[in-house]
N, C-alpha and C positions, 0 to 999 in steps of 0.2 A: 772336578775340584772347584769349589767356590772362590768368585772373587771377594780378596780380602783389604779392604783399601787400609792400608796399615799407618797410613797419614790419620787416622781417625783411631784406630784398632790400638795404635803402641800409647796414646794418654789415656784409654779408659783401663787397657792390663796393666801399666804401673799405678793406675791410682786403686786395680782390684787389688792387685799383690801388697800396695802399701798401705793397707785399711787390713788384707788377712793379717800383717805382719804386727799391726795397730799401731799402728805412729800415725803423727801429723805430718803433714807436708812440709810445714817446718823445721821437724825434729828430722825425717830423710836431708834436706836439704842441708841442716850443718852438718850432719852426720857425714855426708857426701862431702865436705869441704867446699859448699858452694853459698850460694848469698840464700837469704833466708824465703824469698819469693822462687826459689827454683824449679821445685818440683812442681809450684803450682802453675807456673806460666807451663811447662812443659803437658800437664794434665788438665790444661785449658786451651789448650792448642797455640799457644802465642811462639811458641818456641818447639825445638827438637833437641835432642840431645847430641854432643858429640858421639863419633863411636867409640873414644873412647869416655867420654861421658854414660856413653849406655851401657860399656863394660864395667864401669865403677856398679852403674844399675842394678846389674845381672849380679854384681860381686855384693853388695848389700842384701838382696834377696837372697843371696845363697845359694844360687840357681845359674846355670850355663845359659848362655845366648841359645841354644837348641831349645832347654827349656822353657825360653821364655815365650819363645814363637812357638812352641807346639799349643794350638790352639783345642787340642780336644782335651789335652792336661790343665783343669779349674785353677789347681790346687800345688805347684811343681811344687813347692815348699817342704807341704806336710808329704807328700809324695815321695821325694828323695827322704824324707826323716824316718817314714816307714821301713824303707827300704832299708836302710843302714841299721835299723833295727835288728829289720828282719834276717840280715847280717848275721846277728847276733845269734841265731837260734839252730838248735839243733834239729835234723831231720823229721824228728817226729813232732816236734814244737810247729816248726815250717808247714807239716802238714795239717795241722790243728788250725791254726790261723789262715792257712788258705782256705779248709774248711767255714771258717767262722768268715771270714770275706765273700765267698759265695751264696751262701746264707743269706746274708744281708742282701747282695745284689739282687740277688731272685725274687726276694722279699720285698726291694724298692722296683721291679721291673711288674714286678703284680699288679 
């Protein structure tokens, strides 16, 4: 397993996820109830978040503390949306699009 200095790693994943999510750092920051410089001192290293600051975090992404640290999931967002989608679908639907997902991967690993 690699080391992960997560003092560096947690301000560049809130500023990926709050760029996929497309806000400002100021639109997160009142969003969150906090002052309008917040998310940026935290995604310029000047600060850290409480925990429960980082669970407000997690709770505006939409995303669990698990997913936020799973470092091979880009995307947890669209990931979980998928999924709940995918929820949605009947057995032979489910196999259709898992088909149409392998497809593509085999296609992007070419």
């Amino acid at each position: 397993m690699d080391y992960i200095d997560y003092f560096e790693w947690l301000p560049k994943r809130i500023s990926q996820l709050r760029m996929e999510k497309g806000v400002s750092a100021r639109d997160m920051s009142l969003s969150l109830g906090q002052s309008e410089s917040y998310i940026n001192k935290i995604e310029n290293s000047r600060t850290l978040p409480s925990m429960a600051g980082f669970l407000y975090i997690c709770e505006y992404f939409g995303i669990t503390p698990r997913e936020f640290f799973d470092t091979d999931q880009l995307s947890p967002q669209k990931t979980r949306a998928l999924l709940e989608e995918a929820e949605k679908l009947t057995p032979l639907q489910a196999e259709h699009v898992l088909q149409i997902i392998k497809d593509i991967t085999e296609t992007k690993a070419k």
